[in-house]
N, C-alpha and C positions, 0 to 999 in steps of 0.2 A: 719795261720798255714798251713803250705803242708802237702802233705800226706805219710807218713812211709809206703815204700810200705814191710819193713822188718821186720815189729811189728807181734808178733803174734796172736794178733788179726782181723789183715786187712783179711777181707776174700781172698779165692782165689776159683778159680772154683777146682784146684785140691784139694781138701781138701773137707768135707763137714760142717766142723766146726773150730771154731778157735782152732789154738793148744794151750794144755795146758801148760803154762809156770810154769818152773821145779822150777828156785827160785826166787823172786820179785827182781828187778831190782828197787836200792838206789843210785842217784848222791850221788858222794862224796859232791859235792856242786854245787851251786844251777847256779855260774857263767859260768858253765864249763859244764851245760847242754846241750847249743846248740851248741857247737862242736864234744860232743858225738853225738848227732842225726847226725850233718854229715857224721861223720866217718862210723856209722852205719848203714847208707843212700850209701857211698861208697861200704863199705863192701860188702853189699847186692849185688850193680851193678858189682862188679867184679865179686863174685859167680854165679852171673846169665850168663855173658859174658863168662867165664872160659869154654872152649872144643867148641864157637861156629867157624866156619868157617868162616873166614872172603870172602868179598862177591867180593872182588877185592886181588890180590896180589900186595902189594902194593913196594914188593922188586924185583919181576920178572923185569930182565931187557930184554924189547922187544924189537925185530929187528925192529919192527912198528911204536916206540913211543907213544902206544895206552896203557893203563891198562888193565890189562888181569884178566879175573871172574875168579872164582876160580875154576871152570870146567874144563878151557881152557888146 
Protein backbone atom coordinates (compact mmCIF):
# COMPACT_ATOMS: atom_id res chain seq x y z
CA UNK A 1 0.00 0.00 0.00
CA UNK A 2 1.18 3.82 -0.71
CA UNK A 3 0.76 6.41 1.34
CA UNK A 4 -2.47 8.79 1.47
CA UNK A 5 -0.73 11.77 1.87
CA UNK A 6 -4.76 13.26 2.12
CA UNK A 7 -6.02 10.98 5.11
CA UNK A 8 -6.41 12.82 8.24
CA UNK A 9 -4.38 11.12 10.08
CA UNK A 10 -1.08 11.34 8.04
CA UNK A 11 0.91 13.66 10.18
CA UNK A 12 2.04 16.82 8.87
CA UNK A 13 4.63 19.32 10.44
CA UNK A 14 1.85 22.10 9.96
CA UNK A 15 -0.38 20.64 12.30
CA UNK A 16 0.55 19.21 15.72
CA UNK A 17 -1.86 16.35 15.62
CA UNK A 18 -3.91 14.48 13.38
CA UNK A 19 -7.16 16.24 12.72
CA UNK A 20 -10.25 15.07 13.83
CA UNK A 21 -12.45 13.42 11.38
CA UNK A 22 -16.04 15.03 11.52
CA UNK A 23 -17.94 11.85 10.10
CA UNK A 24 -16.52 8.08 9.50
CA UNK A 25 -15.83 7.50 6.11
CA UNK A 26 -18.19 3.91 4.63
CA UNK A 27 -17.28 2.56 1.03
CA UNK A 28 -20.36 2.04 -0.50
CA UNK A 29 -18.49 -1.13 -1.65
CA UNK A 30 -15.66 -2.86 -1.08
CA UNK A 31 -14.88 -2.93 -5.27
CA UNK A 32 -14.84 0.50 -5.78
CA UNK A 33 -12.53 1.22 -2.93
CA UNK A 34 -9.45 1.59 -4.70
CA UNK A 35 -10.57 4.18 -7.22
CA UNK A 36 -11.86 6.29 -4.43
CA UNK A 37 -8.38 6.47 -2.79
CA UNK A 38 -7.29 7.65 -6.16
CA UNK A 39 -9.46 10.14 -6.72
CA UNK A 40 -8.85 11.17 -3.30
CA UNK A 41 -5.15 11.03 -3.88
CA UNK A 42 -5.93 13.42 -7.07
CA UNK A 43 -8.00 15.62 -5.09
CA UNK A 44 -5.45 16.24 -2.72
CA UNK A 45 -2.60 17.12 -5.58
CA UNK A 46 -4.79 19.51 -7.26
CA UNK A 47 -5.63 21.41 -3.80
CA UNK A 48 -2.05 21.34 -3.01
CA UNK A 49 -1.06 22.74 -6.78
CA UNK A 50 -4.09 25.27 -6.88
CA UNK A 51 -2.42 29.23 -6.67
CA UNK A 52 1.18 27.71 -7.28
CA UNK A 53 3.23 29.52 -9.84
CA UNK A 54 4.35 27.67 -12.29
CA UNK A 55 8.22 27.86 -12.69
CA UNK A 56 8.43 28.32 -16.61
CA UNK A 57 5.63 29.89 -18.88
CA UNK A 58 5.04 27.59 -20.76
CA UNK A 59 2.60 29.74 -23.27
CA UNK A 60 5.05 32.74 -23.46
CA UNK A 61 6.03 32.96 -26.95
CA UNK A 62 9.78 33.98 -27.09
CA UNK A 63 11.71 36.00 -29.59
CA UNK A 64 14.55 33.45 -28.18
CA UNK A 65 13.12 30.12 -28.65
CA UNK A 66 14.20 29.51 -25.06
CA UNK A 67 11.27 29.01 -22.11
CA UNK A 68 11.07 31.81 -20.13
CA UNK A 69 10.83 31.32 -15.70
CA UNK A 70 8.34 32.93 -14.51
CA UNK A 71 10.25 36.06 -13.23
CA UNK A 72 11.25 36.83 -16.49
Amino acid sequence: GGIDYGAPETWSSARSSAAEQSEPEQPENAADDGRSDARRAASARRSRERGRTPLFDQYDEGTDGRPRAANE
